[in-house]
C-alpha positions as a Markdown table, in Angstrom:
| # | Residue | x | y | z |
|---|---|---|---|---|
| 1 | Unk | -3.6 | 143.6 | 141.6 |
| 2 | Unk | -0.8 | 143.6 | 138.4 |
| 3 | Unk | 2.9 | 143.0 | 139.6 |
| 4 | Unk | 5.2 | 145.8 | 138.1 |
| 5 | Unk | 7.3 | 144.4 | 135.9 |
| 6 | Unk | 9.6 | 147.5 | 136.1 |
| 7 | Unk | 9.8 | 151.0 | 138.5 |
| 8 | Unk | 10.5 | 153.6 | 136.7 |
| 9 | Unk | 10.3 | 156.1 | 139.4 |
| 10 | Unk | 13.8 | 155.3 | 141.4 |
| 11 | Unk | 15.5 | 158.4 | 140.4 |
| 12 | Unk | 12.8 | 160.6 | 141.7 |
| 13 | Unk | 12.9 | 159.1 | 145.5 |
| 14 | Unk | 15.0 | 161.1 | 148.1 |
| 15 | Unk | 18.6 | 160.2 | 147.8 |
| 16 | Unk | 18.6 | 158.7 | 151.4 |
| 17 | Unk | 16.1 | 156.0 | 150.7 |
| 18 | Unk | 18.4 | 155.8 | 147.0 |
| 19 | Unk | 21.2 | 155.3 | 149.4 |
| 20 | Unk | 19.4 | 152.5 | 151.3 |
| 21 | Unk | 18.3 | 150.5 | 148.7 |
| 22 | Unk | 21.7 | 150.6 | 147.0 |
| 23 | Unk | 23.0 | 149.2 | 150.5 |
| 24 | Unk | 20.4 | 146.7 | 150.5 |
| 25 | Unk | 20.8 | 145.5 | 146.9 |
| 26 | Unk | 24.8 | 145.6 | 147.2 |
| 27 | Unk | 24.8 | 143.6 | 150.6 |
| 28 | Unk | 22.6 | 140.7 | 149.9 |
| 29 | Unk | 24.2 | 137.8 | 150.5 |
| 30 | Unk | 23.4 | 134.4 | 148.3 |
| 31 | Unk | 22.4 | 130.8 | 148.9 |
| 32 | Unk | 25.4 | 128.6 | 146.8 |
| 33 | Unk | 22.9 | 125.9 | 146.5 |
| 34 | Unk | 25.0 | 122.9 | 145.4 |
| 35 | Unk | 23.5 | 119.9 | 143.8 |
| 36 | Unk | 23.9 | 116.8 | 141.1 |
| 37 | Unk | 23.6 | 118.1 | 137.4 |
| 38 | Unk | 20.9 | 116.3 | 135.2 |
| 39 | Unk | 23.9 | 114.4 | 133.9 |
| 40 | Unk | 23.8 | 112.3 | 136.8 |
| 41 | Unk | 20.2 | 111.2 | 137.1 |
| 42 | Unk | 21.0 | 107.4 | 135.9 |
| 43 | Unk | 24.1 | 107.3 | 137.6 |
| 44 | Unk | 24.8 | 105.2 | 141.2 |
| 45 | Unk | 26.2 | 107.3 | 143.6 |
| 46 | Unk | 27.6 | 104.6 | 145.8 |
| 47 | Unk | 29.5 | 103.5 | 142.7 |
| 48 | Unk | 30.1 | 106.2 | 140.2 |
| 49 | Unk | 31.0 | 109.8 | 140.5 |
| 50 | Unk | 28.9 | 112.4 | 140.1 |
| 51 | Unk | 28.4 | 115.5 | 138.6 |
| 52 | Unk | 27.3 | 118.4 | 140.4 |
| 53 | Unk | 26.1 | 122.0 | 139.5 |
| 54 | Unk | 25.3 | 125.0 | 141.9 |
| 55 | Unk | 22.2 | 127.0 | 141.9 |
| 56 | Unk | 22.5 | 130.5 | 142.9 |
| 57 | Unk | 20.0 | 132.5 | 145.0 |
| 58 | Unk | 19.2 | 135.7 | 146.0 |
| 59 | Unk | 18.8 | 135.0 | 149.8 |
| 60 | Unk | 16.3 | 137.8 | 150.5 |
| 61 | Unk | 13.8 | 137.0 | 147.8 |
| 62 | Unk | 14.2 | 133.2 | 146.7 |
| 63 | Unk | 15.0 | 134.7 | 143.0 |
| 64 | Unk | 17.3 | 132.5 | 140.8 |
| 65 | Unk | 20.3 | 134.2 | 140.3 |
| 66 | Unk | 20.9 | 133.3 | 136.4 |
| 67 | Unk | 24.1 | 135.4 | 136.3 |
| 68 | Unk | 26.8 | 134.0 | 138.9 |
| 69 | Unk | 28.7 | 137.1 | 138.7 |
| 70 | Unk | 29.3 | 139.9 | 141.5 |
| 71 | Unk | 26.3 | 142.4 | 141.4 |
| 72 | Unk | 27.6 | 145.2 | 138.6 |
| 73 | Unk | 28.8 | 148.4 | 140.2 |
| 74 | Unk | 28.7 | 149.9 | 136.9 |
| 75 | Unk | 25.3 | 151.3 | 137.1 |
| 76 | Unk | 25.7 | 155.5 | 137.9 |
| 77 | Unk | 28.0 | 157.3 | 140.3 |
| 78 | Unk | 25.6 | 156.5 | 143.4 |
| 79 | Unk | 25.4 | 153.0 | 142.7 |
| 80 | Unk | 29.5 | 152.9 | 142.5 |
| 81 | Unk | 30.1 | 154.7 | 145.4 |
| 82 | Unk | 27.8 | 152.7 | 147.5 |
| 83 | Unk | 29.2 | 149.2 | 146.1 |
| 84 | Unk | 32.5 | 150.4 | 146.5 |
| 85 | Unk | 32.3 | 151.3 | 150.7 |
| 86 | Unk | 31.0 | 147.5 | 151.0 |
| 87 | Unk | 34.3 | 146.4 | 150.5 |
| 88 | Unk | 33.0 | 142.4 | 149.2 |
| 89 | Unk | 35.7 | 140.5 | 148.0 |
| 90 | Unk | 34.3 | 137.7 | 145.5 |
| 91 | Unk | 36.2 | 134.4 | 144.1 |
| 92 | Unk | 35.1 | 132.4 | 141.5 |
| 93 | Unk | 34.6 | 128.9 | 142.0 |
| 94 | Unk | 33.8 | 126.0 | 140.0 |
| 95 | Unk | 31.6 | 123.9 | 142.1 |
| 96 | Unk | 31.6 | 121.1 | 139.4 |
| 97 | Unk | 35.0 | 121.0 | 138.3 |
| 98 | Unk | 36.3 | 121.6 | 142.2 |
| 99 | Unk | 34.0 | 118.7 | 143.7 |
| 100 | Unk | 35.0 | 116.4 | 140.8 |
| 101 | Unk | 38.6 | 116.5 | 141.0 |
| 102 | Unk | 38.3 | 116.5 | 144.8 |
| 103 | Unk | 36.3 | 113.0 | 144.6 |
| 104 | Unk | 38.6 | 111.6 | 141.8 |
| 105 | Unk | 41.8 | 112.6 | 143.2 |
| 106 | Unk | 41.2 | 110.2 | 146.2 |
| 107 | Unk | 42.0 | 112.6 | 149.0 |
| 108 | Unk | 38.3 | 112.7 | 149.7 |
| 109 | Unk | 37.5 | 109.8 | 150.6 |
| 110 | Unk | 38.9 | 108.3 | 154.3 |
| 111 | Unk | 39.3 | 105.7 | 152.5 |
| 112 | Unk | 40.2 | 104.4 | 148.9 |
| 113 | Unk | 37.1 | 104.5 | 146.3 |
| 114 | Unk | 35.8 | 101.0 | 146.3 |
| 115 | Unk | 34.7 | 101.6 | 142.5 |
| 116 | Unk | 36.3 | 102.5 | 139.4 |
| 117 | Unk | 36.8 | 106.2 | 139.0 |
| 118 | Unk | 36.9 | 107.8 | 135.3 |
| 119 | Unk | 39.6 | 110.6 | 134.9 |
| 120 | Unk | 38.8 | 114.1 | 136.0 |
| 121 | Unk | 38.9 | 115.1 | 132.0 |
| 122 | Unk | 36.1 | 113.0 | 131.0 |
| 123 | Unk | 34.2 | 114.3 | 134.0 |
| 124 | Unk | 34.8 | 117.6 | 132.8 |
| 125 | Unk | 34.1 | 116.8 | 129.0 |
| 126 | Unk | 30.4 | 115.3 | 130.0 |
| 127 | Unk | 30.0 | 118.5 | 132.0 |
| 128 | Unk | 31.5 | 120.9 | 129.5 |
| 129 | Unk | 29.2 | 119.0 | 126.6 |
| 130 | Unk | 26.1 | 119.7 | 128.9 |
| 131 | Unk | 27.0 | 123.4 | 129.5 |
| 132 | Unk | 29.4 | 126.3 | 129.9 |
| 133 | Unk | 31.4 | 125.6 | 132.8 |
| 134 | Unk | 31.1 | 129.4 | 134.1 |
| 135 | Unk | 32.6 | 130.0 | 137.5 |
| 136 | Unk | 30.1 | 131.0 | 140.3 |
| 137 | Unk | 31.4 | 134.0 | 142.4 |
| 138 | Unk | 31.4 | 133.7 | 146.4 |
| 139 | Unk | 31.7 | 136.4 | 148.8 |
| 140 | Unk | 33.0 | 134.1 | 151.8 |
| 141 | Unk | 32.8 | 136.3 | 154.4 |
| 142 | Unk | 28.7 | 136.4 | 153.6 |
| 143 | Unk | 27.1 | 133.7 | 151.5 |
| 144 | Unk | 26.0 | 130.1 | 152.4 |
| 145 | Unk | 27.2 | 126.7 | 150.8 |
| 146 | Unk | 24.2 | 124.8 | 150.7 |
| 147 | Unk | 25.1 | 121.0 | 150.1 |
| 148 | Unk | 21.3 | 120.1 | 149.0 |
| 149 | Unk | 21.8 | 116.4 | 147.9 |
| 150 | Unk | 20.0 | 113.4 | 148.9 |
| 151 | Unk | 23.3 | 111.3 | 148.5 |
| 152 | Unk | 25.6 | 113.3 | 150.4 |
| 153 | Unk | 28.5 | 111.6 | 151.0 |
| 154 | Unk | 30.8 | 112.6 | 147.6 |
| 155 | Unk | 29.9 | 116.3 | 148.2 |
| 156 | Unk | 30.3 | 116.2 | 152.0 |
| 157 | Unk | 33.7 | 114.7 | 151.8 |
| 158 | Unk | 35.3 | 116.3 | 148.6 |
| 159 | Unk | 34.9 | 119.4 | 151.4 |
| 160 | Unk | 38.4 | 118.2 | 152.5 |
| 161 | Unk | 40.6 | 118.7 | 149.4 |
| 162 | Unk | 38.6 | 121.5 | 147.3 |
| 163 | Unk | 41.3 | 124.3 | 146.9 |
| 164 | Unk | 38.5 | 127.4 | 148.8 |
| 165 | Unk | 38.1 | 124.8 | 151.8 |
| 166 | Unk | 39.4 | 127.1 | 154.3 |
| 167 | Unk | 37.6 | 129.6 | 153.1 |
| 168 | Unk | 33.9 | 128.6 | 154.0 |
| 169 | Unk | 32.4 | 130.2 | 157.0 |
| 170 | Unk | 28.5 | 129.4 | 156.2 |
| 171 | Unk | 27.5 | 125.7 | 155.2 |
| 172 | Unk | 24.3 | 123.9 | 155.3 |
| 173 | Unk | 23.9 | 120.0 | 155.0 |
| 174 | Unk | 20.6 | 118.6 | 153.5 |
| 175 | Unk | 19.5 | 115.3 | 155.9 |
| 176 | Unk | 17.6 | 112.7 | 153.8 |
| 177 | Unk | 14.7 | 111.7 | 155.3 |
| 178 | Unk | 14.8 | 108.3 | 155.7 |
| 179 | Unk | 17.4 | 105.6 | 156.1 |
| 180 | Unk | 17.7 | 104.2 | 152.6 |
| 181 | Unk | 18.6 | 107.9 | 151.3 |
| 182 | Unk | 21.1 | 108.4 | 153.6 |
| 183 | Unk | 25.2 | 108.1 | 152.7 |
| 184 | Unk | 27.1 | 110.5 | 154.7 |
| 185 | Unk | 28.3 | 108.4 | 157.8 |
| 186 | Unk | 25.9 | 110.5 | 160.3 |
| 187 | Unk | 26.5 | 107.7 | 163.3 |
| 188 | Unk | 30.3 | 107.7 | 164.1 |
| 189 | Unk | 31.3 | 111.0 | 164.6 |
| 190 | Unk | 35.3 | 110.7 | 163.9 |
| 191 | Unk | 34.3 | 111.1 | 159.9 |
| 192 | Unk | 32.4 | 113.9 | 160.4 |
| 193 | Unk | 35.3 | 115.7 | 162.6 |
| 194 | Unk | 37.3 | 114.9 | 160.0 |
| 195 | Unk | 35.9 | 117.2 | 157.1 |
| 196 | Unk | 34.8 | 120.2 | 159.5 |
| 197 | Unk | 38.6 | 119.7 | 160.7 |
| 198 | Unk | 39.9 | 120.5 | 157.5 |
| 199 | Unk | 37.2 | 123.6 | 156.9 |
| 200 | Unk | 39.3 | 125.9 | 159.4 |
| 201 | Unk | 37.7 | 128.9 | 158.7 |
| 202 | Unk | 34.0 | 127.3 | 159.5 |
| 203 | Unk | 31.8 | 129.5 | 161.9 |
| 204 | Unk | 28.2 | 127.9 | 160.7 |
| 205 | Unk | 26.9 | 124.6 | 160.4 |
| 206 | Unk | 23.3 | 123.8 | 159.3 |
| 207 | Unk | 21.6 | 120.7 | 159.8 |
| 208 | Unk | 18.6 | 121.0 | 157.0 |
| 209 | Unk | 15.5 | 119.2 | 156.8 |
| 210 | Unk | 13.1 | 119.4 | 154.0 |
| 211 | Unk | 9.9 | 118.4 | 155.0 |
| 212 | Unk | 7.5 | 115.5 | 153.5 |
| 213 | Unk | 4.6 | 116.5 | 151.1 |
| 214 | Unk | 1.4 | 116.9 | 152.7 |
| 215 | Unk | 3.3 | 117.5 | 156.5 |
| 216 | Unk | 0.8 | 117.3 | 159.4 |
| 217 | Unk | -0.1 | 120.3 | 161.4 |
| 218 | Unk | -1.1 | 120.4 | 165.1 |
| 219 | Unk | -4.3 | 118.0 | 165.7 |
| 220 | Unk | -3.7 | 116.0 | 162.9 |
| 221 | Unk | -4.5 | 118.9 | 160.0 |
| 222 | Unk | -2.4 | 119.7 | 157.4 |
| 223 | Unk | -0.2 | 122.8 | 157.9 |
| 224 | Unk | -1.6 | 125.5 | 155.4 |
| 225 | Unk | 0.5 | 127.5 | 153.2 |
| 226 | Unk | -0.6 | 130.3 | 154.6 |
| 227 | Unk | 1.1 | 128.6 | 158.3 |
| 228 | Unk | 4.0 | 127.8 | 157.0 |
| 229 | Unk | 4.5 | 131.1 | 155.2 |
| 230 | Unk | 4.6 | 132.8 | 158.1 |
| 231 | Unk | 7.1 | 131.1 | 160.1 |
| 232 | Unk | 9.9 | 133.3 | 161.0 |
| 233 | Unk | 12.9 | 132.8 | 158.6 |
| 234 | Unk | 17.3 | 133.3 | 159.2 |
| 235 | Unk | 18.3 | 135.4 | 156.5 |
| 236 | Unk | 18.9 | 132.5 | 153.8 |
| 237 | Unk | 15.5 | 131.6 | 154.1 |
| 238 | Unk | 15.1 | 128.7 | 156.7 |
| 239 | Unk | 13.1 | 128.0 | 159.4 |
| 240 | Unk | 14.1 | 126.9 | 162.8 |
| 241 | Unk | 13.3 | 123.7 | 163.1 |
| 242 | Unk | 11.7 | 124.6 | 167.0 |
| 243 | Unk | 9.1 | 126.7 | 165.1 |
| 244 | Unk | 8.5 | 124.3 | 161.9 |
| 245 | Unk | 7.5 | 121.5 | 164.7 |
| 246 | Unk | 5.6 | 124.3 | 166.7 |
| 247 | Unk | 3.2 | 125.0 | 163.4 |
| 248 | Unk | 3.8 | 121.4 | 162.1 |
| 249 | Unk | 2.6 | 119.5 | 165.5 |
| 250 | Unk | 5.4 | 117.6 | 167.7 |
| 251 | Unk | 4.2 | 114.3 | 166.2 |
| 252 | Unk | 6.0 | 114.8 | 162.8 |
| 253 | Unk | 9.6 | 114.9 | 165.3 |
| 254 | Unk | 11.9 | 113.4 | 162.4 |
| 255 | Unk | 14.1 | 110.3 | 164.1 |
| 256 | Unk | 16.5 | 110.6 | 161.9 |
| 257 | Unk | 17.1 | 114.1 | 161.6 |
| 258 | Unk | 17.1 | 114.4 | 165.0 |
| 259 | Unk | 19.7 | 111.5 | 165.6 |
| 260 | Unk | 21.9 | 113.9 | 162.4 |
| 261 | Unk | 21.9 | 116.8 | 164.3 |
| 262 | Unk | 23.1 | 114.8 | 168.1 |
| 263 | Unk | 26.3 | 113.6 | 165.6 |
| 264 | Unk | 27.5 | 116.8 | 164.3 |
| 265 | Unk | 26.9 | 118.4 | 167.7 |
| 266 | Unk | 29.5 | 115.7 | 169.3 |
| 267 | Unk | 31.6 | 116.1 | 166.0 |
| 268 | Unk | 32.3 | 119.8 | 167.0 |
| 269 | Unk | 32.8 | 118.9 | 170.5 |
| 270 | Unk | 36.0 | 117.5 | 169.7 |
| 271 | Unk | 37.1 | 120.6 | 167.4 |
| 272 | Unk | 39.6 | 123.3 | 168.5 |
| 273 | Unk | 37.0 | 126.2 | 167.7 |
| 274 | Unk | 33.9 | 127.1 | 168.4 |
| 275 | Unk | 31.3 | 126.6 | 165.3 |
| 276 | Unk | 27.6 | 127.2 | 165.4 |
| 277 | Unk | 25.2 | 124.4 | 165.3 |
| 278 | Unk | 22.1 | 124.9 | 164.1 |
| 279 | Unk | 19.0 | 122.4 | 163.0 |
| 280 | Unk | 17.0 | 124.4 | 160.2 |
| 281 | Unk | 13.7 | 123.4 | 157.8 |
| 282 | Unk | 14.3 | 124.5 | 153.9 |
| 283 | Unk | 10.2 | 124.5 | 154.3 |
| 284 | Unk | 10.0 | 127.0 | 151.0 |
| 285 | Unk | 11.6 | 124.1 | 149.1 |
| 286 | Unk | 9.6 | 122.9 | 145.3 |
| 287 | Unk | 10.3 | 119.6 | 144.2 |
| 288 | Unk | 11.2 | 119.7 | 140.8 |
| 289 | Unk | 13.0 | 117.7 | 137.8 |
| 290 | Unk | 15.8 | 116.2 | 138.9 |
| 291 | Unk | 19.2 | 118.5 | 138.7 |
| 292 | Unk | 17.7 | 121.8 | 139.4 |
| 293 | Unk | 16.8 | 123.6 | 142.1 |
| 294 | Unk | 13.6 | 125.5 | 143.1 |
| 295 | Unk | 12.4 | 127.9 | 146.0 |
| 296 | Unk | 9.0 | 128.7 | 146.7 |
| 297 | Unk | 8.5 | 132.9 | 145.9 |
| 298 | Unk | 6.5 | 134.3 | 149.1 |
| 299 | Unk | 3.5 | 136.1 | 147.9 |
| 300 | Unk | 0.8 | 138.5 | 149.5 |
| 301 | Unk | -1.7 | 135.1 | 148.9 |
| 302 | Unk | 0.6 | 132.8 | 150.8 |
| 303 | Unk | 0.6 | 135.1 | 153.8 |
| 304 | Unk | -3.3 | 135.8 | 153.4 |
| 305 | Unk | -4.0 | 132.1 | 153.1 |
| 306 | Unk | -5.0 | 132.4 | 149.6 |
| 307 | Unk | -3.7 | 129.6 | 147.1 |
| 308 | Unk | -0.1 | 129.6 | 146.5 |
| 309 | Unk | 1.4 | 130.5 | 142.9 |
């Protein structure tokens, strides 16, 4: 079968299902996936600080979002009117610029950097020289933050003293998978109080898992594509991590993970408010060069249990 590349039949559907597909396109929420720019590959994250870019995606479909500005209204009168009853507020935000002066100003960290930090202008120069520094914009009320770095701990805390910190409702935390990866603090959970503390507007935590190439399935065979493409998914794309151990078999139960999730849940029990815990697989996840970030595009194939593209 040949994909369409373009429908050029839109206009002539009846204006309710017009109507609903505006809706649709004009409520999508996105995936702020935020991770280190290629500028930091050779750099030590326990001793320099980094630089990090953010990854847009279209929630519903995995699709990069190249543009990071609000979804144009400016397309007819329908389109307007529906875009205009939705009532999104967006602010731009500059991940990189925001995290960076949040980790060089000091405020950060709960305690003083231990290395030498370069000024917050030469951060911004390397980044600038690299590319465009073009603010993403973030409807609060609906997107996800998704803090998708192996080396969490300069992300996780800068959460404290970025200027759109009480802002965030919807944030998800990548877990390395083993020890040696891990840098956020995961075992005491004062720290982690800490930064959700300062977040006051915070309804939704993730705890994400991204599971090992060549995962088992139950009986000791490899989960197909085809299994793992049909696993139920939230509407940013992850998979409870109940069902991923279901289709995966209990024997690939991550220790770690597992011990991550037990300290944010006693983290938010000492919290004021109420904020949803939940433990999530990013199972549609592509491992690609280092700095970017890639999804894995559902196809009629994947849920056949032919080969994936």
């Amino acid at each position: 079968m040949t994909s369409l590349g373009s429908f050029d039949c839109f206009n002539d559907l009846p204006k309710e299902l017009r109507i609903l597909i505006w809706e649709y396109h004009f409520e999508s929420a996105r995936l702020h996936v935020v991770h280190p720019a290629p500028e930091s590959e050779n750099r030590n994250p326990k001793r320099e600080v980094l630089i990090f870019q953010c990854t847009v995606l279209d929630s519903a479909t995995n699709l990069v979002i190249l543009d990071g500005r609000p979804p144009s209204i400016l397309i007819n009168h329908e389109a307007y009117s529906v875009a205009a009853s939705r009532r999104r507020v967006w602010t731009p935000v500059r991940f990189g610029k925001d995290l960076a002066e949040s980790v060089t100003s000091g405020r950060a960290a709960r305690v003083p950097l231990q290395w030498p930090v370069p000024s917050v202008s030469g951060l911004l120069t390397a980044e600038r020289n690299a590319r465009p520094i073009h603010p993403v914009y973030v409807d609060f009320d609906r997107d996800m933050l998704y803090l998708c770095v192996a080396h969490a701990e300069q992300a996780f805390w800068s959460l404290r003293s970025v200027p759109w910190r009480d802002r965030l409702r919807k944030l998800a935390v990548l877990v390395p998978q083993s020890e040696f990866d891990r840098a956020i603090p995961f075992g005491p959970t004062d720290p982690i109080r800490e930064v959700l503390d300062s977040t006051s507007d915070l309804e939704e935590l993730l705890v994400v898992l991204v599971p090992q190439p060549g995962v088992v399935g139950g009986g000791g065979a490899p989960a197909s594509p085809a299994a793992m493409a049909g696993l139920s998914r939230d509407e940013f794309g992850f998979v409870p991590y109940v069902d991923y151990l279901q289709e995966a078999g209990l024997a690939s139960n991550h220790i770690l993970y597992a011990r991550t999730a037990m300290s944010f849940k006693e983290a938010l029990g000492g919290l004021r408010r109420k904020i949803k815990l939940r433990r999530v697989v990013d199972v549609d996840y592509l491992t690609s060069a280092f700095g970017y970030y890639r999804r894995r595009i559902l196809s009629p194939s994947d849920l056949n249990g032919g080969p994936s593209s």
